[in-house]
Backbone bond lengths (Angstrom), bond angles and torsions (degrees), N, CA, C in turn:
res aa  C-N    CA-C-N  psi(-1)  N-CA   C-N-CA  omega(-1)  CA-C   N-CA-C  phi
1 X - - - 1.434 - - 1.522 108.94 -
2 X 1.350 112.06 150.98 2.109 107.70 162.27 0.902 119.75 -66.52
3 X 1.037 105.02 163.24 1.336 130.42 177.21 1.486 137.57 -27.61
4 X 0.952 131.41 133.20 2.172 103.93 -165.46 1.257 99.59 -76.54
5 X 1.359 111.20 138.53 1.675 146.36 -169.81 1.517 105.47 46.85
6 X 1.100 133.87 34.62 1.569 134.35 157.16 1.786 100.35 -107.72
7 X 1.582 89.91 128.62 2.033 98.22 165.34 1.385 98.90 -123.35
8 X 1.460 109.31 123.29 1.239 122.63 166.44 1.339 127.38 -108.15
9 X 1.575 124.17 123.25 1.050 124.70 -147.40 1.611 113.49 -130.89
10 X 0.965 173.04 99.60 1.273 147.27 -163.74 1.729 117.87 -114.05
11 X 1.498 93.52 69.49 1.892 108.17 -169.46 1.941 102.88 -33.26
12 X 1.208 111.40 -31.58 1.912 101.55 -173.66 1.620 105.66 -69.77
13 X 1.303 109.25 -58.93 1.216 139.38 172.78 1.698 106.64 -11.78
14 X 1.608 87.74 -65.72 2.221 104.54 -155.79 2.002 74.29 -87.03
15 X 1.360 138.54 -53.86 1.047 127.60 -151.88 1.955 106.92 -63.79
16 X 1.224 108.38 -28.24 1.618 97.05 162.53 1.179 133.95 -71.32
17 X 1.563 97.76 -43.85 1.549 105.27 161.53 1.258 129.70 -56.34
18 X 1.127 129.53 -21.54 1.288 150.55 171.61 1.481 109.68 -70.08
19 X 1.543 115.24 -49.39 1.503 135.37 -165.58 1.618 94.68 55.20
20 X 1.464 111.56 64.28 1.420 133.51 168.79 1.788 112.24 -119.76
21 X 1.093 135.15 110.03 1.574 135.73 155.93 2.112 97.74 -20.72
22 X 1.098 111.20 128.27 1.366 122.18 -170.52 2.409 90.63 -75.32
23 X 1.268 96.45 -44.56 1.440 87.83 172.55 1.762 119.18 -57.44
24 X 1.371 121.09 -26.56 1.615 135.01 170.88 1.091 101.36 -40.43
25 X 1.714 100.17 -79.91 1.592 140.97 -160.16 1.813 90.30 -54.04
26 X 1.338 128.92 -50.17 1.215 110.47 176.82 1.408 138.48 -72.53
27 X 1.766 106.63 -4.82 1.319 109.43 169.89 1.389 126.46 -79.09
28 X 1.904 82.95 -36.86 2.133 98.66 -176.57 2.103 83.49 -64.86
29 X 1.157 155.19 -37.66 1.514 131.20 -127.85 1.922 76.89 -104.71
30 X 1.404 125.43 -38.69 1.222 115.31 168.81 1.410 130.15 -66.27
31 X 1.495 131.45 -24.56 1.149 134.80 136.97 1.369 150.63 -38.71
32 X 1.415 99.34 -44.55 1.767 130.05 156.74 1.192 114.59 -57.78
33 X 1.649 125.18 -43.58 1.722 125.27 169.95 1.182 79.81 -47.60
34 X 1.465 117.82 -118.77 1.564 142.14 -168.62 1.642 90.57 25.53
35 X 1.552 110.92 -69.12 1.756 97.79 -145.82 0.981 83.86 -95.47
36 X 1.603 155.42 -30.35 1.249 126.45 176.75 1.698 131.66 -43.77
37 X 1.412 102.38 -40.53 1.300 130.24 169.19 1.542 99.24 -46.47
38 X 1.446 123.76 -64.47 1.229 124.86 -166.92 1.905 108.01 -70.21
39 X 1.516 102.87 -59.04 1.312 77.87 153.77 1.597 159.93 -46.57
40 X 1.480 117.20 -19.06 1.126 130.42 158.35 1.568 105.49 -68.87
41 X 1.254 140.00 -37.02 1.171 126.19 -168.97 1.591 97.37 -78.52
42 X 1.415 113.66 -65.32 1.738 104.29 172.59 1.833 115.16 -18.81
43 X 1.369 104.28 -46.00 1.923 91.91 -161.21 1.421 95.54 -77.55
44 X 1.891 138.62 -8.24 1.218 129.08 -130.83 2.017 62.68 -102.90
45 X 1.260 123.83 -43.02 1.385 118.35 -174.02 1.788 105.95 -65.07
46 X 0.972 103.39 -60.59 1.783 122.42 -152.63 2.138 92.24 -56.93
47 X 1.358 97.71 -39.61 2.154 106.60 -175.44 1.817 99.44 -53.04
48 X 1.310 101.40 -57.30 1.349 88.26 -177.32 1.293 132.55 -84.60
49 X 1.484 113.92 -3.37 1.342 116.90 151.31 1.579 122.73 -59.25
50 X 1.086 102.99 -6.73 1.873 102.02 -139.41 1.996 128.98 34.60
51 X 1.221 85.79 58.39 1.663 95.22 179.18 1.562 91.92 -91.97
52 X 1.076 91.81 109.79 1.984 101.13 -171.01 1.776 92.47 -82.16
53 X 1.613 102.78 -54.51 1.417 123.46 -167.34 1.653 99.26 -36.65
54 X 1.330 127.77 -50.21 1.655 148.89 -157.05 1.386 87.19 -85.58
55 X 1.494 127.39 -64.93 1.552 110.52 -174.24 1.123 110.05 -57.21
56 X 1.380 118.18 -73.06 1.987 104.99 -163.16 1.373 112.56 -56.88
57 X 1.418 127.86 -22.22 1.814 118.92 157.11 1.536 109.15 -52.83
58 X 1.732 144.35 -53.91 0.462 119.58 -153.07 1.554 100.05 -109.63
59 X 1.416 113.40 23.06 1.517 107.26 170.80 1.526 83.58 -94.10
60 X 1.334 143.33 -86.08 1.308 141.42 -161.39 1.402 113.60 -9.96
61 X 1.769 95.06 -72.49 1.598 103.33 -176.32 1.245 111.98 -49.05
62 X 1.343 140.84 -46.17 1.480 150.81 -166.54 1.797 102.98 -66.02
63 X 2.020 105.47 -48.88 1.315 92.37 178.07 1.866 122.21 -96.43
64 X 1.596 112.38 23.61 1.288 111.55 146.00 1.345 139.60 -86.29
65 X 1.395 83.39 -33.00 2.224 99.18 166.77 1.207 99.79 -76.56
66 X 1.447 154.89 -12.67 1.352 134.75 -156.46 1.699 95.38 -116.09
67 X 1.770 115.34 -26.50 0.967 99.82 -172.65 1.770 96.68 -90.89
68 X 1.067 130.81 -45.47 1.775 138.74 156.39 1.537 93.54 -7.09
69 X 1.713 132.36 -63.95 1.602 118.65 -162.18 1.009 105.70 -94.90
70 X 1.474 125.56 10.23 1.610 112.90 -164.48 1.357 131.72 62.34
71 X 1.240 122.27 44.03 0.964 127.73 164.29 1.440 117.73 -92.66
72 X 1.182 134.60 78.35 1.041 163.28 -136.52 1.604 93.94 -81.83
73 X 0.919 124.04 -34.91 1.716 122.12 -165.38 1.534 104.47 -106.75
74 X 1.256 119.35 -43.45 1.423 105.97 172.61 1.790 119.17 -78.35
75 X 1.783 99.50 -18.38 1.572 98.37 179.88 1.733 103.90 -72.02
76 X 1.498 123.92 -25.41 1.271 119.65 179.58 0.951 113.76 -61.94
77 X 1.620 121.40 -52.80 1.890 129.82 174.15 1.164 112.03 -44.98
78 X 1.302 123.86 -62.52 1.223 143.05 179.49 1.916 106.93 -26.24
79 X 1.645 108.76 -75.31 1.255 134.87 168.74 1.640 112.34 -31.16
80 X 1.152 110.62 -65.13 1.385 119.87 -172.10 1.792 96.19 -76.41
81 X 1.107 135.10 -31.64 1.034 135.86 177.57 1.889 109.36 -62.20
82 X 1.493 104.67 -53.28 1.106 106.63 171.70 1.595 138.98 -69.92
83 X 1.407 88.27 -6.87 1.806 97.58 -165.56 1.558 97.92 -98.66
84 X 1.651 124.41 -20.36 1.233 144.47 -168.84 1.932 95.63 -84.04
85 X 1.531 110.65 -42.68 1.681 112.45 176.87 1.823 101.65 -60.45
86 X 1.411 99.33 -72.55 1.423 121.01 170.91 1.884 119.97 5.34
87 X 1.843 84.45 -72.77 1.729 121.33 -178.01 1.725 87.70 -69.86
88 X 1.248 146.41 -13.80 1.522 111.73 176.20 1.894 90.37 80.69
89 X 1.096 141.04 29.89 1.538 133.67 -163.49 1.768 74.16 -91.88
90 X 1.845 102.74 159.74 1.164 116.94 170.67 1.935 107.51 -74.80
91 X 1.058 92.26 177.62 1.190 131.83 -169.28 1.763 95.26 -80.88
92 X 1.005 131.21 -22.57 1.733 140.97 151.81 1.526 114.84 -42.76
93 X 1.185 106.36 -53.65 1.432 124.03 -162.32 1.232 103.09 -90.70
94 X 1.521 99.76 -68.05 2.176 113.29 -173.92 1.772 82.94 -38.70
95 X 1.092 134.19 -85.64 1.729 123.58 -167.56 1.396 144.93 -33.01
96 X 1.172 102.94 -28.38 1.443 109.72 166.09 1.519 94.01 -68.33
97 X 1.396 114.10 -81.10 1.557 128.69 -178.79 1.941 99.36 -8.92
98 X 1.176 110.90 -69.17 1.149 126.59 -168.02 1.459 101.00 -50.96
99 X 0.862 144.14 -45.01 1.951 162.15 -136.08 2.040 84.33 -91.76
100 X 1.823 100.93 -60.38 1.389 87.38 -162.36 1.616 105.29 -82.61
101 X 1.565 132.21 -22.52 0.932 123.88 -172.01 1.640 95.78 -66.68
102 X 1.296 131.91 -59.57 1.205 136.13 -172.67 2.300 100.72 -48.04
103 X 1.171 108.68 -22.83 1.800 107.27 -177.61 1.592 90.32 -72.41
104 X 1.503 106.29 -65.48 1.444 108.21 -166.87 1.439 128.72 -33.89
105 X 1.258 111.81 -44.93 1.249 147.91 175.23 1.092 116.71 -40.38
106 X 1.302 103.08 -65.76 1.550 122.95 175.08 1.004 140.02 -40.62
107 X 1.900 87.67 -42.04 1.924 109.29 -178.07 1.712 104.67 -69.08
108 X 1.292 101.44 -49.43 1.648 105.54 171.82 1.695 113.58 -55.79
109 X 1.159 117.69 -46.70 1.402 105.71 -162.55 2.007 89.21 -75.59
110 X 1.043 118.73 -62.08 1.465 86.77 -167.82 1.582 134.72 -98.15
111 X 1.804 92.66 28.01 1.548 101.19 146.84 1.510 111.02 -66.11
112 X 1.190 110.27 -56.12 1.751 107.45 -177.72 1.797 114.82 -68.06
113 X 0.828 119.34 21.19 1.534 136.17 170.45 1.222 91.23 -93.97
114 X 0.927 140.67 -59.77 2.079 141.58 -146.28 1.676 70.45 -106.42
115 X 1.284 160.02 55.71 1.643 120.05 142.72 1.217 91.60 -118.47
């Protein structure tokens, strides 16, 4: 993962690879905050329910859009986050997971706040 509180991003980079207009690619990565954000609040409810059903839906969805833009650091959290719901892992483990996917997250969502 990077660095703690550095998001590194290289919008030209993923936007060729993509064969996306880099102005596109910056609306979908400003759009994606928005609901990521909201999605993090959903799991902050759904964890202590143990609504497993609600997490691994919204770990999947979270780690197909994250791995789709390349977000390389939150799609990893995401993954291990999801494969940890997946496995039935306790509530020991799923939390940490949760702690860094919810850090990763962060760095992205409010890098794209300041762009």
């Amino acid at each position: 993962m990077s660095d703690p509180g550095s998001f590194v991003y290289d919008l030209n980079a993923v936007s060729q690879e993509l064969h996306v207009r880099p102005e596109i690619l910056s609306r979908l990565l400003k759009s994606f905050s928005g609901t990521l954000a909201q999605k993090i609040a959903q799991l902050d409810e759904a964890l202590p329910k143990n609504d497993i059903v609600l997490v691994r839906a919204i770990m999947h969805e979270v780690k197909g859009t994250s791995g789709n833009l390349r977000l390389n650091d939150v799609y990893r959290s995401a993954d291990a986050m999801h494969v940890a719901v997946k496995a039935s892992d306790p509530m020991e483990k799923v939390g940490p997971l949760f702690d860094t996917f919810r850090a990763e997250s962060y760095k992205f969502i409010d890098h794209f706040k300041n762009v």
